[in-house]
Residue, then its C-alpha position, 0 to 999 in steps of 0.5 A: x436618672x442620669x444617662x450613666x445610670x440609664x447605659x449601666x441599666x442597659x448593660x445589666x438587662x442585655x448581659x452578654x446578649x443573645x436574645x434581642x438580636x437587634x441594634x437600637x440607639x436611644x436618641x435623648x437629644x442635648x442629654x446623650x444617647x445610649x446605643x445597644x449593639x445585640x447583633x456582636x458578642x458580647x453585646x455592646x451599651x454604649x454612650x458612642x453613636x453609630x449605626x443602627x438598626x432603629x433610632x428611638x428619639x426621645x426626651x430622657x423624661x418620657x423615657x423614664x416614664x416609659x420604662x417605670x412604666x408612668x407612660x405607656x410607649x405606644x400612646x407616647x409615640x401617638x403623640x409625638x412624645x417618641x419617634x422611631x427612625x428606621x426599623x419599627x420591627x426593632x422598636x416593637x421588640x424593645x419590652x424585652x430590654x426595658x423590662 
């Protein structure tokens, strides 16, 4: 999956907002960033950085086997496959956007 099809998956799950709250960005590295701003309305998905409530550096891979549920997040944090920089509270509540 491309990082155009990820941020147009994220816009469809966030909606107009309302529920999260939060602000994350999904760092993949070299493949781009995808950062979530729940905090303003209408919420914003967007491939711009910014700042954040929480960074969540990753590999696009494991992060597709973690929202098609292949990877579990919290084993893939375990071993190193995910880091999480700033607020971990944030980063726990991120099944609501994932699915």
């Amino acid at each position: 999956m491309s990082l155009d099809a990820i941020t147009e998956q994220m816009k469809s799950r966030i909606g107009n907002g309302g529920s999260f709250k939060k602000s994350v960005k999904f760092d993949f590295g070299d493949d781009g960033l995808v950062r979530i701003d729940d905090k303003v309305s209408p919420a914003i998905v967007t491939n711009e950085d910014g700042p954040v409530d929480c960074t969540v550096k990753v590999s696009m891979a494991d992060f597709m086997d973690i929202a098609n549920g292949k990877q579990n997040a919290q084993m893939a944090f375990m071993m190193g496959k995910l880091k999480v920089d700033g607020d971990m509270s944030v980063a726990l509540q991120l099944g609501s956007i994932l699915g």
